[in-house]
C-alpha positions as CSV (number, residue, x, y, z in Angstrom):
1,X,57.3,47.5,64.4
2,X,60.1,47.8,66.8
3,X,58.0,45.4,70.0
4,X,57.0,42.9,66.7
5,X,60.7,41.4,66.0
6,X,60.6,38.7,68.0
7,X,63.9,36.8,68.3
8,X,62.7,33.1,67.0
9,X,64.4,29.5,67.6
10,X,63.6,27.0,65.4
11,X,64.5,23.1,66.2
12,X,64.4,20.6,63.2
13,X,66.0,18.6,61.1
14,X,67.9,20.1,57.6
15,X,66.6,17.7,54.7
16,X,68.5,19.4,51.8
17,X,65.9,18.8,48.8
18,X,62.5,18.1,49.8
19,X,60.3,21.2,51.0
20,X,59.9,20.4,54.7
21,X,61.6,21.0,58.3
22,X,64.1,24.1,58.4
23,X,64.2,24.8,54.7
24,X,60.4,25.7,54.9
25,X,60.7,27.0,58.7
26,X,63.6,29.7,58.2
27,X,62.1,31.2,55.3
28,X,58.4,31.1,56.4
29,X,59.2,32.4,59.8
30,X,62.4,35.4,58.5
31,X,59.1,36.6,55.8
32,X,56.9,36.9,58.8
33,X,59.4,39.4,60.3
34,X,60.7,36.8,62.7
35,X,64.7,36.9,63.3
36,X,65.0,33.1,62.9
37,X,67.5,31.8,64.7
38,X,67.9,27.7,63.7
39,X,69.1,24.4,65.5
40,X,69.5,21.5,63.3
41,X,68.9,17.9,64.7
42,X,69.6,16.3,61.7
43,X,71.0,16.6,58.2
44,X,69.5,14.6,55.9
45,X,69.9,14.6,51.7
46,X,66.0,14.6,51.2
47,X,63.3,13.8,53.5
48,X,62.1,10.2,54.0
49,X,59.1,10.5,52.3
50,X,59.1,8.9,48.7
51,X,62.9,8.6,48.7
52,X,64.9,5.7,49.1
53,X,69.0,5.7,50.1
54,X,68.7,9.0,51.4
55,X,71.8,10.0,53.6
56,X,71.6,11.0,57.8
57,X,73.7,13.1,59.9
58,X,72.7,12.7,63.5
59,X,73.5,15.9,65.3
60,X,72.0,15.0,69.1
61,X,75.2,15.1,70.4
62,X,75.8,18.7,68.9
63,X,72.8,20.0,71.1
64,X,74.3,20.4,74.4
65,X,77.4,22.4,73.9
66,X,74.8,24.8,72.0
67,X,72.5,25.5,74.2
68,X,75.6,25.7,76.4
69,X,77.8,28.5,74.5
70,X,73.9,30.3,74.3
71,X,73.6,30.2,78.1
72,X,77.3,31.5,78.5
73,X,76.4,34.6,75.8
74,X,73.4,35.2,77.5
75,X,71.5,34.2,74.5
76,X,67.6,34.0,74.8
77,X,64.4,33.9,72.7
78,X,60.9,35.1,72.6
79,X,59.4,31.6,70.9
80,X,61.2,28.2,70.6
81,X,59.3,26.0,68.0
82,X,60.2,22.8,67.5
83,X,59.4,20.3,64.8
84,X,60.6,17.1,63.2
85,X,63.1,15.7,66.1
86,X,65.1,12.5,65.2
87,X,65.7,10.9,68.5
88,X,64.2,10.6,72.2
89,X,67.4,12.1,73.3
90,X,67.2,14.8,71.6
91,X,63.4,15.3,73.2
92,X,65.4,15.5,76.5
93,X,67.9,17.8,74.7
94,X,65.0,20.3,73.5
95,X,63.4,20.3,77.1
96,X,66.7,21.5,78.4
97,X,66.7,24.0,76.0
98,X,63.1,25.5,76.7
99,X,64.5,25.4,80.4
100,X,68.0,27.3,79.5
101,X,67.4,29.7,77.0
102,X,63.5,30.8,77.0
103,X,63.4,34.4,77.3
104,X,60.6,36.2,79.5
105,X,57.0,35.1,78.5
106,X,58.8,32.8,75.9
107,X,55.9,31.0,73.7
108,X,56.7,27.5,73.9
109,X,55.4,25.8,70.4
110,X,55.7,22.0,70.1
111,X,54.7,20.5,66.4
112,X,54.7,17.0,67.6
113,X,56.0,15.9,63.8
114,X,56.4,12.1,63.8
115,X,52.8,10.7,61.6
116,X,50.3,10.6,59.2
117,X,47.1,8.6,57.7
118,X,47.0,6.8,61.2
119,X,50.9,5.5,61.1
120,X,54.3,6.7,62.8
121,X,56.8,8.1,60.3
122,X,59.7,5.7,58.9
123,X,62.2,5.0,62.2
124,X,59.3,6.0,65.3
125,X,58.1,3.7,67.8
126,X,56.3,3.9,70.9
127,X,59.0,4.6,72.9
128,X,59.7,7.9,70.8
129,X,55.5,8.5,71.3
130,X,56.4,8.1,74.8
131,X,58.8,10.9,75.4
132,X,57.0,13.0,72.8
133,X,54.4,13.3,75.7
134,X,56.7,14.6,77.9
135,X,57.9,17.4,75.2
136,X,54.1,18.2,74.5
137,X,53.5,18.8,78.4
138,X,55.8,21.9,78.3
139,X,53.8,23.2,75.3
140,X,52.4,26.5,75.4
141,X,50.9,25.5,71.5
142,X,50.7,22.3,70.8
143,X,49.8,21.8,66.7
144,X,49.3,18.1,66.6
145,X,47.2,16.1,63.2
146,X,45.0,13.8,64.0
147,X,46.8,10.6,63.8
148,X,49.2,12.5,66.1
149,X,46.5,13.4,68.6
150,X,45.3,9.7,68.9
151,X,48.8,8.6,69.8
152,X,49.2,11.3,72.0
153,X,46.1,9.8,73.5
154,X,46.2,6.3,73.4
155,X,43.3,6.6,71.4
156,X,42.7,4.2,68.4
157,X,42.9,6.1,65.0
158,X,39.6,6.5,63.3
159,X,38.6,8.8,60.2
160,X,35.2,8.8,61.1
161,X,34.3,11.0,63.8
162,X,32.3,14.1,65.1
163,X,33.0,17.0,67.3
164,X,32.5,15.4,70.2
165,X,35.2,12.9,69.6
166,X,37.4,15.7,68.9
167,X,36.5,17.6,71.6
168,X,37.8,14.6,73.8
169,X,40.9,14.3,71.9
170,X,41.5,17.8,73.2
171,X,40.9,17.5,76.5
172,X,43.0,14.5,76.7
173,X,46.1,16.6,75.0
174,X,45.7,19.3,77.3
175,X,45.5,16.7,79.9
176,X,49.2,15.8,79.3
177,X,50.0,19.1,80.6
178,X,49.7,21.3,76.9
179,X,48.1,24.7,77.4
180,X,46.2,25.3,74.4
181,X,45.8,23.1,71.3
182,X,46.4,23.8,67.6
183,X,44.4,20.3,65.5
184,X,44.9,20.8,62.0
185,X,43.4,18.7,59.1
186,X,40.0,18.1,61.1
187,X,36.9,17.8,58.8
188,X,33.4,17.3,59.8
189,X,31.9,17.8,56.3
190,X,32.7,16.8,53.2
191,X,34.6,18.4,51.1
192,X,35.8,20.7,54.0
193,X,38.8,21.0,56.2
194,X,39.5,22.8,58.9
195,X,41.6,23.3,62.4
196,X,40.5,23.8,65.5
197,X,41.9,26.0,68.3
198,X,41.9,25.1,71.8
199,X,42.6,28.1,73.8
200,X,42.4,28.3,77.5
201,X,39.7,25.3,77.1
202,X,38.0,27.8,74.7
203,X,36.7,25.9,71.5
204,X,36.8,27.4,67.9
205,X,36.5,26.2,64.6
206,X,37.7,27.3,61.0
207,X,37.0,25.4,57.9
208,X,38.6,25.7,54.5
209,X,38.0,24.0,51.9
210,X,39.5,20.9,50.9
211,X,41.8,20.3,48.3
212,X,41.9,16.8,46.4
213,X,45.4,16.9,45.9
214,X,48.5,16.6,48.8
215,X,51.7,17.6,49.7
216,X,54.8,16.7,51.4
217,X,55.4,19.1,54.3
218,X,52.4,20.9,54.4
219,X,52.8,20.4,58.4
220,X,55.9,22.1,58.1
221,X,54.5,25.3,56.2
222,X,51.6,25.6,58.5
223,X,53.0,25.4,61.6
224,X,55.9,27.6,60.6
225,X,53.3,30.3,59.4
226,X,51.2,29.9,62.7
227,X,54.0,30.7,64.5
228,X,55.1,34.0,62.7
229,X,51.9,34.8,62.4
230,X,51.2,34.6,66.1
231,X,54.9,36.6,66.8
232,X,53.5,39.2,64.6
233,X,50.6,39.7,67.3
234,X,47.8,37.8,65.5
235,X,45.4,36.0,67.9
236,X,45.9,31.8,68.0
237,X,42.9,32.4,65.9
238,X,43.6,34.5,63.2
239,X,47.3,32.8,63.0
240,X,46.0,29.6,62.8
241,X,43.3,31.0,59.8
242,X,46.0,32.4,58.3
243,X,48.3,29.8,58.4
244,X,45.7,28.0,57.3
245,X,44.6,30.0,54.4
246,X,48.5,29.9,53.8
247,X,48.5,26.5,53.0
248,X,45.9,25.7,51.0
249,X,47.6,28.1,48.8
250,X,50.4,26.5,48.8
251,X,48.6,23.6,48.0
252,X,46.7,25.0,44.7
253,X,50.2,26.2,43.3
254,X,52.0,23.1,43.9
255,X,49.6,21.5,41.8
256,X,50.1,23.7,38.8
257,X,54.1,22.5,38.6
258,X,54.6,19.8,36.6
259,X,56.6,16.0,38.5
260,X,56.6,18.4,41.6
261,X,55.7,15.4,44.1
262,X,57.9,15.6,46.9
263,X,57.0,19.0,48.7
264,X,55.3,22.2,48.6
265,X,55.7,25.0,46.3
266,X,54.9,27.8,49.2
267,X,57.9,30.3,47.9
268,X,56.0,31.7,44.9
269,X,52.7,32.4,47.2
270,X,54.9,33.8,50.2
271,X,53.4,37.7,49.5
272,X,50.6,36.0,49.7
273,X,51.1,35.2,53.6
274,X,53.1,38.9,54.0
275,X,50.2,40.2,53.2
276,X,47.3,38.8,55.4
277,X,49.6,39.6,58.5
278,X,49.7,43.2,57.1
279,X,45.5,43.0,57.4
């Protein structure tokens, strides 16, 4: 187990209640047998979704003197994964850091968090989908949606489409410079979901099934378990399956908690997780 514990640097926002950014990532990523190491962009009372008068603590300015009191320990990781970023500064601020503190063979994870049903989260614009691009381009994973993808893309959102339109999509993300691809939530039958992984321009597919019911930061919970999954030695395939398996889990029990609409319950499932990496 000794060459498993990879060293792990999460960047995202803190929202305090709501099931989504750092609360889900530390925990998801420390019970995949990550040491999670965590820098917050933001602090925020409750995420933005379905709350109103929520509070926000910018931290960009914070960022620098980090990454610079890291480089001066000699501080370095074997993964940075970055998530929900409040700013385009702070893109700039998180390229420096994959430049100043990426350890040898670092794996380079960019969840490119910022929409959803074919809009940008509350406080994007194009600008911000702008320099996202340029954060994506240093991505050794890149785990976009689909709504994410076509802005990636300059491609008009659509829900109807077939492989070949996402197949496009791909090539047109690894275009931007992205080495392989992560697309969850893509469905080409109904009553089926799945993600696809785009690995050294390979193409494979794995479909789950589809829940009728959604939750707030389901994003989060995949992407964080994709990552431990793949610092636990898993293939991009079997981490994305499992992460995906993960979350439709999560999924099923959040619906069996009663006025539980603003996140995911993944904590009661976690052995569930523990224990496909231990397959």
């Amino acid at each position: 187990m000794a060459n498993q514990y990879k060293r792990v640097l999460t960047v995202q926002d803190i929202s305090c209640v709501g099931q989504c950014s750092l609360t889900v990532a530390l925990p998801i990523l420390s019970a995949c047998g990550s040491e999670t190491c965590v820098l917050p962009s933001a602090v925020l009372s409750t995420h933005t979704g379905g709350f109103s008068g929520f509070t926000f603590r910018d931290l960009t300015e914070d960022m620098p003197s980090i990454l610079a009191h890291w480089q001066k320990e000699g501080i370095a990781f074997d993964a940075i994964y970055t998530g929900y970023l409040g700013s385009t500064k702070q893109i700039q601020y998180v390229k420096d850091i994959f430049h100043g503190v990426a350890g040898e063979n670092c794996v380079k994870v960019v969840d490119p968090a910022m929409a959803d049903h074919g809009k940008l989260y509350y406080g994007f614009d194009q600008p911000f989908v702008e320099a996202m691009k340029t954060l994506c381009a240093e991505a050794d994973y890149l785990v976009p949606n689909l709504t994410e993808a076509c802005f990636l893309t300059d491609t008009p959102y659509t829900e109807s489409y077939d492989e070949a339109f996402i197949r496009t999509l791909l090539e047109k993300l690894c275009a931007l410079g992205a080495k392989n691809v992560i697309f969850t939530g893509v469905a080409y039958r109904a009553g089926k979901n799945g993600v696809v992984v785009y690995e050294n321009g390979e193409y494979a597919y794995y479909e789950h099934e589809m829940l009728p019911n959604s939750c707030h930061g389901t994003g989060d919970i995949y992407a964080s378990a994709f990552v431990g999954a793949l610092m636990r030695g898993k293939t991009a395939y079997d981490a994305a399956r499992i992460a995906a398996d993960y979350a439709v889990e999560c999924i099923k029990y959040t619906a069996t908690v009663e006025n539980h609409w603003y996140g995911a319950a993944f904590e009661p499932v976690l052995g569930q997780l523990i224990k496909a990496l231990e397959e």
